[in-house]
DOSETOR-40138 format. One record per residue: residue number from 1; residue in one letter; x, y, z of N, C-alpha, C in turn. Coordinates in steps of 0.1 Angstrom, whole numbers, plus 5000, padded with zeros to 4 digits. Last residue first. Layout:
N
<numar NUM "A" <X Y Z> <X Y Z> <X Y Z>>
...
//
This chain:
64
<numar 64 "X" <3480 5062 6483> <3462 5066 6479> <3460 5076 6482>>
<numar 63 "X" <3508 5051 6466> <3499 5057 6475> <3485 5056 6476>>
<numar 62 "X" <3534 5032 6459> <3519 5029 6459> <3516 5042 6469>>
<numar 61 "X" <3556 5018 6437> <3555 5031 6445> <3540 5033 6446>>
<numar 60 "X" <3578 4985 6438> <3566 4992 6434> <3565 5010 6443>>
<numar 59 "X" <3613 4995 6441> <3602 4991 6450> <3587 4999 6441>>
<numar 58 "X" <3640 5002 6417> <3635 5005 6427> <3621 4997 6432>>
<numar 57 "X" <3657 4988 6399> <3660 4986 6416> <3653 4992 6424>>
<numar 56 "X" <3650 4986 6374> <3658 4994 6378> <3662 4994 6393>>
<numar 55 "X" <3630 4963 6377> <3645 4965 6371> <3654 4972 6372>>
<numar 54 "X" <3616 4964 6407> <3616 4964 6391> <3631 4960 6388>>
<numar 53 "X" <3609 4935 6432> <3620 4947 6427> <3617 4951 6413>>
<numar 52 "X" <3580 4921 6444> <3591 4920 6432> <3602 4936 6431>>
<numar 51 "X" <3563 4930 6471> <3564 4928 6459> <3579 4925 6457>>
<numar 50 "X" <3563 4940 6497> <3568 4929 6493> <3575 4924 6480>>
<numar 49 "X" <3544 4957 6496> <3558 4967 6503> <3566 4952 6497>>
<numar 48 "X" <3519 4949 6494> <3528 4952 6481> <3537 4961 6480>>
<numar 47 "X" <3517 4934 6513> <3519 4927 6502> <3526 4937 6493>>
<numar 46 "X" <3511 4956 6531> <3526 4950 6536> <3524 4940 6519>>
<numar 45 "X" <3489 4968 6518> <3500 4973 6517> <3514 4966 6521>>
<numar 44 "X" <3472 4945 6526> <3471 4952 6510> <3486 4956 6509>>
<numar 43 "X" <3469 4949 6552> <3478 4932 6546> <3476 4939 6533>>
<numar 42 "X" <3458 4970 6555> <3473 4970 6562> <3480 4956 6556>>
<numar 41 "X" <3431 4966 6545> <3439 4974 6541> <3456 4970 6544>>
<numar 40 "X" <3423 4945 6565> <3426 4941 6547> <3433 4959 6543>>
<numar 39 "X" <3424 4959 6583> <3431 4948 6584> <3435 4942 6570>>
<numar 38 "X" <3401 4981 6581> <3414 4982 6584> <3426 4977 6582>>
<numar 37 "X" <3379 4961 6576> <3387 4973 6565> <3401 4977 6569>>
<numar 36 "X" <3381 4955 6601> <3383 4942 6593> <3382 4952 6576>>
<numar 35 "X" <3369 4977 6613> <3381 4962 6616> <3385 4959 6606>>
<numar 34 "X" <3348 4983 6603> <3360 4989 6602> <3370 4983 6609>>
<numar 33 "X" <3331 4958 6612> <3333 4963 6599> <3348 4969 6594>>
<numar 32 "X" <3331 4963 6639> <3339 4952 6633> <3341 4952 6619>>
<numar 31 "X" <3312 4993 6641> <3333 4984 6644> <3338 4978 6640>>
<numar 30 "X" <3291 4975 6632> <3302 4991 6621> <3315 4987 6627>>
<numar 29 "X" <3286 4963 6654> <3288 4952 6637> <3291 4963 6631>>
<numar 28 "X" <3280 4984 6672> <3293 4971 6673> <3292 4962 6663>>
<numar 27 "X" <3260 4995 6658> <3270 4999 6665> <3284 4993 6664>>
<numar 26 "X" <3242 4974 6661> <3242 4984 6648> <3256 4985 6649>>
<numar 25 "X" <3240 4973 6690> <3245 4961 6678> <3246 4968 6665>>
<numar 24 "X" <3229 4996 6694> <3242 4994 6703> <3248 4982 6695>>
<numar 23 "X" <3203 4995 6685> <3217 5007 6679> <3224 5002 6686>>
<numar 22 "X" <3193 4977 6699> <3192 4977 6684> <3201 4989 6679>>
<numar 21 "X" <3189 4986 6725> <3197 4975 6721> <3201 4971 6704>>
<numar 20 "X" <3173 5005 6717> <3182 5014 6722> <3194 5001 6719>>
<numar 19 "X" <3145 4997 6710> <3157 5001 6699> <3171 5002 6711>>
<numar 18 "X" <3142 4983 6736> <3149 4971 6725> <3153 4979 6710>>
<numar 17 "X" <3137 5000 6751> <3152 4994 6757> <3154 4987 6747>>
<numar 16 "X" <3119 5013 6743> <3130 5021 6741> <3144 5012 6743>>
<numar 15 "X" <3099 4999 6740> <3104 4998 6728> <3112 5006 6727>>
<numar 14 "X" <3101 4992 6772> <3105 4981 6766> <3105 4991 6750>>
<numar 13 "X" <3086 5021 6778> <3098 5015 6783> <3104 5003 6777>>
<numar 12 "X" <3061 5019 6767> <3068 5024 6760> <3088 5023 6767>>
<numar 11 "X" <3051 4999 6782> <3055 4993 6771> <3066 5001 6764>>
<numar 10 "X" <3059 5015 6807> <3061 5002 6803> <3063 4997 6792>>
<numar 9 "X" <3035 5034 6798> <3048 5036 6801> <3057 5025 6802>>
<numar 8 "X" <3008 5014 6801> <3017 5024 6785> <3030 5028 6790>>
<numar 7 "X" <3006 5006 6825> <3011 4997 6810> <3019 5003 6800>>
<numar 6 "X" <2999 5033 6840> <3015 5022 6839> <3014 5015 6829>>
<numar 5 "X" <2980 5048 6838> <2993 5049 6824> <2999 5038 6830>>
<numar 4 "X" <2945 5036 6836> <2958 5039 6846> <2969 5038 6835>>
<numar 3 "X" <2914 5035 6845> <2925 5036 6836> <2936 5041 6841>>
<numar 2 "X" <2885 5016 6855> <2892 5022 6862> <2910 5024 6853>>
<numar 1 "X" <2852 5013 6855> <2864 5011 6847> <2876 5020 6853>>
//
């Protein structure tokens, strides 16, 4: 019988390369996440830089 590591290192090679690909997509679907927070934020504010005038003439007053 003759035992030898290459398989095991190999395999343990492949379950590093397919987490390692599994945080790098983790990864890049958070980006696009905060993309696209970002983008609904900035169209939030230009809407309600838009708004209606009050009565007295001043501009809704919005912070966060």
């Amino acid at each position: 019988m003759n035992i030898t590591s290459r398989p095991a290192a190999s395999l343990l090679d492949s379950v590093l390369n397919a987490q390692s690909t599994q945080v790098d997509i983790g990864v890049t679907m958070l980006k696009k996440a905060q993309d696209a927070a970002k983008q609904q934020g900035e169209a939030m504010v230009k809407m309600l830089e838009q708004t209606a005038i009050n009565p007295d003439g001043r501009h809704l007053d919005t912070y966060a």
